[in-house]
C-alpha positions as CSV (number, residue, x, y, z in Angstrom):
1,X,29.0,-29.0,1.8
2,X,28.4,-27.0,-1.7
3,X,26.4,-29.5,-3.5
4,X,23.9,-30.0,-6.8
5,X,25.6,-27.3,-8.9
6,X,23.1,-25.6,-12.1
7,X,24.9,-23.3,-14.4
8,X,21.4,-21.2,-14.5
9,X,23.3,-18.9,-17.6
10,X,26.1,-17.4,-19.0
11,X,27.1,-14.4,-20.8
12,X,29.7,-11.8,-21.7
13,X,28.9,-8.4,-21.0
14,X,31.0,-4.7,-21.5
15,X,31.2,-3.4,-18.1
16,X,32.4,-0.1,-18.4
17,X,35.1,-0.6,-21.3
18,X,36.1,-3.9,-19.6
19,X,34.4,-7.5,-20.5
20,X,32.5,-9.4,-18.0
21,X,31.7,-12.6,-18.0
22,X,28.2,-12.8,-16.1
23,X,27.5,-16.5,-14.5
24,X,24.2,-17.3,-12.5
25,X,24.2,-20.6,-11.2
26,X,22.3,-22.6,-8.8
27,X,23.8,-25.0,-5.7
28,X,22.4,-26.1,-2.5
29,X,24.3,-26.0,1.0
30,X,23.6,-29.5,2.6
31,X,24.1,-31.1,6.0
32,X,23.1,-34.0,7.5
33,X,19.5,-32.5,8.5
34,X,19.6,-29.5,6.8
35,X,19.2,-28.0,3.3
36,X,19.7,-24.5,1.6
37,X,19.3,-23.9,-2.0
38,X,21.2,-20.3,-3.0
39,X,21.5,-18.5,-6.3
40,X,24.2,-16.4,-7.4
41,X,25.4,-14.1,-9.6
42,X,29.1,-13.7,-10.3
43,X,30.8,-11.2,-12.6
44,X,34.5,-12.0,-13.7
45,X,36.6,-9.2,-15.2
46,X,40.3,-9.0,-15.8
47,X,41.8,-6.0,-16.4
48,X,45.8,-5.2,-16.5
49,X,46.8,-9.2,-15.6
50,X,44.2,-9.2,-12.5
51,X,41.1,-10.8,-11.7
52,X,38.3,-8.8,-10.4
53,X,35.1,-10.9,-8.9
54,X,31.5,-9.3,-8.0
55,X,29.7,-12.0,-6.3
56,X,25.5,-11.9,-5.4
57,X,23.7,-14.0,-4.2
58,X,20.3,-15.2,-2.0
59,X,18.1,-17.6,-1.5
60,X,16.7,-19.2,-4.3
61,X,13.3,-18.8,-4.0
62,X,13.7,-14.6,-3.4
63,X,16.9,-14.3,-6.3
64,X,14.4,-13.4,-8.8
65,X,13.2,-10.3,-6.6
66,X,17.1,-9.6,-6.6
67,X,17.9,-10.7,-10.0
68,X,18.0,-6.8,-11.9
69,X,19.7,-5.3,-8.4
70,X,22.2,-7.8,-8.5
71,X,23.1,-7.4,-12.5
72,X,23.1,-3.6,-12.3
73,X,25.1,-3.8,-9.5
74,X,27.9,-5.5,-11.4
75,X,27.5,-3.5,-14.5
76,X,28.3,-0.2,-12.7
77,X,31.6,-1.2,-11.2
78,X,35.0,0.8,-12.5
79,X,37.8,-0.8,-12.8
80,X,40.2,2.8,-12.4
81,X,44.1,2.6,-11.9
82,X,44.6,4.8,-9.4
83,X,48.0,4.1,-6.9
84,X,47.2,6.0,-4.0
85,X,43.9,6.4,-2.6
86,X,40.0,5.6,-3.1
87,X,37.8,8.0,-4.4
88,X,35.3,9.8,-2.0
89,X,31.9,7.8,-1.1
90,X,28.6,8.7,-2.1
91,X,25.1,7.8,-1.9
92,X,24.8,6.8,-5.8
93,X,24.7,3.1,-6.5
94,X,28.0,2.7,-9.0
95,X,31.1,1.1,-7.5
96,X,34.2,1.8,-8.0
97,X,37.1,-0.4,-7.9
98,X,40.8,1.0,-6.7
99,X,43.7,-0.5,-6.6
100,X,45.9,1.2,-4.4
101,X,49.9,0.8,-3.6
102,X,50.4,1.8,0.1
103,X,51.2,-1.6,1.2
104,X,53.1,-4.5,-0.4
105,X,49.8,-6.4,-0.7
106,X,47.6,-5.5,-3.3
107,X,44.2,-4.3,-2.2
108,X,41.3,-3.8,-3.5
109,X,38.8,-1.1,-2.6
110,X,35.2,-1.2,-3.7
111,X,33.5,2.3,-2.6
112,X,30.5,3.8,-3.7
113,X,30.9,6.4,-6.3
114,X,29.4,9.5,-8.5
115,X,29.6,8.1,-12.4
């Protein structure tokens, strides 16, 4: 089970035009012989009545190494509205989220993308 929750810290951030609420916390994974302590850092944005969530995480002990990958990560994600299709990959280190309308689900694309 998820156990021994730590809200590490919280903040609100602009990501790209669109507020971000950044939340690192602390938990540990247990079992009956076993024990894993993870950090994580989660970015919540809502844009246009939906919920967008950018989740990192490791270990604890090797998070910090992570920390600034994991945060600049999150702050480079688009939120665009285009209806039909993603835009096309590159090797930069932005994301960009898509919604797209060719099925009745909504789905959500996450592709690497030029800023």
């Amino acid at each position: 089970t998820a156990d021994e929750y730590t809200l590490v810290k919280e903040e609100t951030v602009d990501v790209n035009g669109v507020l971000c609420k950044m939340i690192q916390f602390r938990y540990a994974i247990v079992a009956p012989d076993a024990k894993q302590v993870m950090e994580c850092l989660t970015g919540v944005m809502i844009k246009d009545n939906k919920t967008y969530i950018i989740t990192c995480k490791s270990h604890a002990e090797t998070f910090p190494g992570y920390y600034d990958m994991f945060r600049t990560a999150i702050k480079s994600v688009v939120i665009t509205d285009a209806v039909s299709t993603a835009p096309q990959s590159t090797q930069t280190t932005a994301f960009t989220v898509t919604e797209t309308t060719q099925t009745t689900l909504d789905t959500v694309v996450m592709t690497a993308a030029q800023p």
